[in-house]
C-alpha positions in Angstrom: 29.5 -1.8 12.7 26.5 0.1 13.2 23.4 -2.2 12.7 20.1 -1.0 10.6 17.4 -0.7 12.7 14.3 -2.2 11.0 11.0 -2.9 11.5 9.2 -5.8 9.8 5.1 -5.6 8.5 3.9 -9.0 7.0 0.7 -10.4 5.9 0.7 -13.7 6.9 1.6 -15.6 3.0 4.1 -18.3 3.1 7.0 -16.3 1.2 6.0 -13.8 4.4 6.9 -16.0 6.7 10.0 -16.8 4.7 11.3 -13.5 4.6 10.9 -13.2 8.5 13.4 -16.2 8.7 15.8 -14.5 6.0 15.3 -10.7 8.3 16.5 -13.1 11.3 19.4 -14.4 10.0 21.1 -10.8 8.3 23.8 -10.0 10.6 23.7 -6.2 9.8 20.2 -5.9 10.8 18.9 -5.1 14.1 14.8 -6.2 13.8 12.8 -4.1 16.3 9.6 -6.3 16.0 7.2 -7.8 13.9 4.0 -6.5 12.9 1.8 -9.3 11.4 -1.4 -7.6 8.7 -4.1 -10.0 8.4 -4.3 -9.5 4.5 -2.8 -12.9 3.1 -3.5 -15.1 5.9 -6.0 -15.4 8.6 -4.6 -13.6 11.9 -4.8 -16.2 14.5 -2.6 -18.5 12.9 -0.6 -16.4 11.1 0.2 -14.5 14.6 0.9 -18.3 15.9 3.4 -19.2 13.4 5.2 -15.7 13.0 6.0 -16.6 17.1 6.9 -20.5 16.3 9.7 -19.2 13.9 11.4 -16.7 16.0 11.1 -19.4 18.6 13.1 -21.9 16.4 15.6 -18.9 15.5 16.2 -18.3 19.1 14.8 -14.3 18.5 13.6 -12.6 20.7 11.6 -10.3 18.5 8.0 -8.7 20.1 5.2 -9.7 18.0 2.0 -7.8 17.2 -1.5 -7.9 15.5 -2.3 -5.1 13.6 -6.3 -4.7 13.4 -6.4 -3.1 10.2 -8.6 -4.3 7.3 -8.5 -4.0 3.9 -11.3 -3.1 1.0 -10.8 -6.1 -1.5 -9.9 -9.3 0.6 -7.5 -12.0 -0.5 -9.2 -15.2 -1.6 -9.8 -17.9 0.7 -7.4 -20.1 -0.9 -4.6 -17.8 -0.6 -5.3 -17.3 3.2 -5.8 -20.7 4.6 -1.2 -21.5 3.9 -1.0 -19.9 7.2 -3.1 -22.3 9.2 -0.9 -25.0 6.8 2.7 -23.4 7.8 1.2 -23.3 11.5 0.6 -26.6 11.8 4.5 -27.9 10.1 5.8 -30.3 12.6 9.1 -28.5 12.9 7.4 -25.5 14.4 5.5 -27.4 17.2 8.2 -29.1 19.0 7.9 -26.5 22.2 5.6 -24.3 24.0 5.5 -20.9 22.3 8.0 -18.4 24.4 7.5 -15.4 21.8 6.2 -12.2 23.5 2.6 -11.2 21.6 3.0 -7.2 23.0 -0.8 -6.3 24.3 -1.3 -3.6 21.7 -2.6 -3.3 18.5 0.1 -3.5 15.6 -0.5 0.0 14.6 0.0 1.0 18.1 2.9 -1.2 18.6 4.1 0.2 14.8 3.6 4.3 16.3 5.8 3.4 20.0 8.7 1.6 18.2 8.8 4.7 15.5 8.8 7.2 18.6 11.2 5.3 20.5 13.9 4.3 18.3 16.8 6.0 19.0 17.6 7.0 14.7 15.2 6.2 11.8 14.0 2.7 11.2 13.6 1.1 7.9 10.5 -0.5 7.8 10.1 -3.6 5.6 7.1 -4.2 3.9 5.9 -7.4 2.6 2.1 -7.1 2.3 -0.3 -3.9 2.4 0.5 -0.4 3.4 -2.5 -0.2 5.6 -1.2 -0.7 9.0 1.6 2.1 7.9 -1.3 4.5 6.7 -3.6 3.9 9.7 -0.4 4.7 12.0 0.7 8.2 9.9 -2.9 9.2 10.7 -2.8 8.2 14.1 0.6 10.0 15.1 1.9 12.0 11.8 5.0 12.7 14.0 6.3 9.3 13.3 6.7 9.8 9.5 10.4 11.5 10.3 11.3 8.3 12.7 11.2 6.3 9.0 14.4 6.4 7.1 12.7 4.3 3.9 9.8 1.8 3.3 11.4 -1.4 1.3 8.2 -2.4 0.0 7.3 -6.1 -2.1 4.2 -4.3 -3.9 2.9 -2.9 -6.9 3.1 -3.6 -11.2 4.5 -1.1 -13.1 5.1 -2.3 -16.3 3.7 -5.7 -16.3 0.0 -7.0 -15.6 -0.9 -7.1 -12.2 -1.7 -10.7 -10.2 -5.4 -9.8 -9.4 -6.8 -12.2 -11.9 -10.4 -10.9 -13.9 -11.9 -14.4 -12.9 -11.0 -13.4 -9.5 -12.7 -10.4 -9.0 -15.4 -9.3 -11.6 -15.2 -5.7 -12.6 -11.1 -5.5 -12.9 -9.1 -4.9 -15.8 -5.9 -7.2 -14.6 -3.4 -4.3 -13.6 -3.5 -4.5 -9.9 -1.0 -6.3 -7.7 -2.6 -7.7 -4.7 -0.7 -5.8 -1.7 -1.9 -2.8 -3.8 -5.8 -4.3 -4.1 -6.1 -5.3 -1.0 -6.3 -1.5 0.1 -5.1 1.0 -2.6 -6.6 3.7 -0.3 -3.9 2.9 2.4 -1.5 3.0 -0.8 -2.0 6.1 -1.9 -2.1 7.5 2.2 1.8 6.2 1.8 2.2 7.7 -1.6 1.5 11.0 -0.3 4.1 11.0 2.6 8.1 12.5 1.4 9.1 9.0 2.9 12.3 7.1 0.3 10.3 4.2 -1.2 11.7 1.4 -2.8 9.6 -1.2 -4.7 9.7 -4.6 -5.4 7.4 -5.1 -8.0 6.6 -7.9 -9.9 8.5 -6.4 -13.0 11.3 -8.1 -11.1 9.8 -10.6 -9.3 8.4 -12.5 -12.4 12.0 -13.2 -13.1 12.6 -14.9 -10.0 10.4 -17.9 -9.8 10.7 -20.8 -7.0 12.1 -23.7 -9.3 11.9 -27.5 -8.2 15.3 -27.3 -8.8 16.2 -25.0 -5.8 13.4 -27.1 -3.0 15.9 -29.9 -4.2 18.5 -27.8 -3.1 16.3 -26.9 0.4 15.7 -30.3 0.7 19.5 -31.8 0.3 20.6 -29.2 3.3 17.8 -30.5 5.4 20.0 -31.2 8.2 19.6 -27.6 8.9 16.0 -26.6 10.4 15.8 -23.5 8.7 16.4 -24.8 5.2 14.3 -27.9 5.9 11.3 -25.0 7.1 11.8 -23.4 3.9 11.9 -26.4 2.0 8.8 -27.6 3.2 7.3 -24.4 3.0 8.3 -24.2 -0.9 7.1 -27.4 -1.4 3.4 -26.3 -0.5 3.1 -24.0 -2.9 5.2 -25.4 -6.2 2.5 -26.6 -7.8 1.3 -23.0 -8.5 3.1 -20.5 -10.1 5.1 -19.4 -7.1 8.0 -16.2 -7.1 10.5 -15.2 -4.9 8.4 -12.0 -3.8 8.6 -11.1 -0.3 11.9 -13.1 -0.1 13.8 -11.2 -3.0 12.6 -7.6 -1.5 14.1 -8.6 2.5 17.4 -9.7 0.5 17.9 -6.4 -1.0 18.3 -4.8 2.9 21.7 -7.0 3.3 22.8 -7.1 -0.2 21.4 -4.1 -2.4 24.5 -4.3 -4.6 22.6 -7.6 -6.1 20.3 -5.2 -7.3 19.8 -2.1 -10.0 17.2 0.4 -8.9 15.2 2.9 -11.3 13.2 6.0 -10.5 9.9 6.0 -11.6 7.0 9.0 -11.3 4.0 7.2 -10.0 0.5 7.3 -8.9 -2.0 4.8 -6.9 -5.4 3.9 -9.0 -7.6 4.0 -6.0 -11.4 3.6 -8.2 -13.0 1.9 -11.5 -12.1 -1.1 -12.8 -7.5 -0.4 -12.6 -8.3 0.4 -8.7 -5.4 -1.5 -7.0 -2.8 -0.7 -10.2 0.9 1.2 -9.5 0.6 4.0 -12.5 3.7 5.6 -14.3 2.4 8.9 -14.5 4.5 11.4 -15.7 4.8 13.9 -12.6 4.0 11.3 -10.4 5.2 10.4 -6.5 8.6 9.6 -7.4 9.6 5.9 -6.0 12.4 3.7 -6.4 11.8 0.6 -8.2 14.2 -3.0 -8.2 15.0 -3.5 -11.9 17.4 -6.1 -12.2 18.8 -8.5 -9.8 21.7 -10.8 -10.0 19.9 -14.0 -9.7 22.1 -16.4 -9.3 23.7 -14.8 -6.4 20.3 -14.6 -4.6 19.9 -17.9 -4.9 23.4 -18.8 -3.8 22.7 -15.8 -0.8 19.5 -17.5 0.8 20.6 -21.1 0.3 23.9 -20.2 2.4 21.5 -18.5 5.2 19.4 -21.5 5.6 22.1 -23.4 6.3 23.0 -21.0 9.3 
């Protein structure tokens, strides 16, 4: 069987790190590399720990630090998970053996595109921007990409920038969005196949104690006692399956139901950051339903791998 090639772009956020272990395990996929986006985390660490778990996966995968930066910056609070996740125990057992390539992500991103050998699925889990900063680099490289399965974006729902947050915002922005909705709509205008996970969807997905437990009675395996761990940093707040539920859908898109929507990016005033339906809009696909409990019962069997 022909694998899909795919290229993975994270930001750093513990479900990031998460959905690079789920990537790894899918037997269909053939990951080209990791591109870490210092949005959700700081870069140091979250470079460090990206490494650590390909290193207890046994992947060779290249990692590389994309530059990039964004307009409205995660909170501190939200960032400071990946020094936490790079300092677990589990991951610091060995010296790191992971290749860190030399080059820039958005130079690494541009070189796998042009070298691939058929179009490459890139999967998206935090902000377009090291994707717009490469299509303006090298434009060639926008017919190397096959689709963009992207964990971004509100359509119907409020968005997760909170008003408290950041003063002058009306609440309809989702934070892969925020954090550089100039990038965004730099992706928006590209005839690239988009399919969203937004949190339409991914407000019906939320990490329940019930499934850590779950983690945590398979703990004999390292990668669900990683996750479980990882989980059980952040179940105090109100935690989804975000980044996780949008890698699933590249080995199991028949859990899912996709709808077209017309779109645009708000990139100004106080919805700047917000996904529009906008009748005539970029058309995108969107993840509308999922069969949840087979999701569940789909990453619980790949941690125990």
């Amino acid at each position: 069987m022909t694998k899909q090639l795919v290229l993975m772009d994270h930001d750093g956020g513990v479900d990031d790190y998460l959905a690079t272990m789920l990537l790894m395990t899918m037997d269909s996929i053939q990951p080209l590399g990791i591109v870490v986006t210092p949005a959700d985390c700081y870069a140091q660490p979250a470079v460090s720990a990206t490494r650590k778990i390909l290193d207890l996966m046994g992947r060779e995968i290249p990692v590389a630090e994309s530059t990039v930066r964004g307009i409205n910056p995660f909170p501190r609070l939200y960032r400071r998970d990946s020094f936490i996740v790079d300092h677990l125990p589990i991951l610091n057992q060995s010296e790191i053996r992971t290749p860190l390539v030399s080059e820039s992500g958005q130079e690494f991103m541009i070189r796998v595109l042009l070298d691939a050998p058929e179009p490459v699925t890139l999967m998206v889990t935090g902000p377009l921007t090291t994707l717009a900063v490469a299509l303006d680099t090298a434009p060639e490289i926008e017919t190397k990409i096959a689709k963009i399965v992207w964990m971004g974006g509100a359509l119907n729902v409020p968005g997760n920038v909170e008003k408290s947050f950041e003063a002058g915002q009306d609440g309809s922005a989702e934070w892969n969005v925020y954090w550089d909705p100039i990038s965004a709509a730099r992706v928006w205008k590209t005839a690239i196949e988009i399919v969203m996970c937004p949190l339409d969807l991914t407000n019906t997905v939320p990490v329940t104690s019930e499934i850590v437990y779950q983690m945590g009675k398979q703990r004999q395996y390292p990668l669900s006692d990683l996750a479980g761990q990882c989980y059980a940093l952040v179940i105090p707040q109100d935690y989804y399956f975000w980044d996780v539920l949008a890698t699933a859908y590249l080995a199991h898109p028949e859990f899912y139901e996709l709808r077209e929507w017309e779109t645009e990016i708000m990139t100004t005033g106080a919805s700047q950051g917000r996904t529009k339906i906008t009748a005539g809009g970029r058309k995108v696909w969107a993840m509308d339903r999922v069969d949840k409990s087979r999701f569940y019962s789909y990453i619980l069997q790949q941690w125990r791998r």
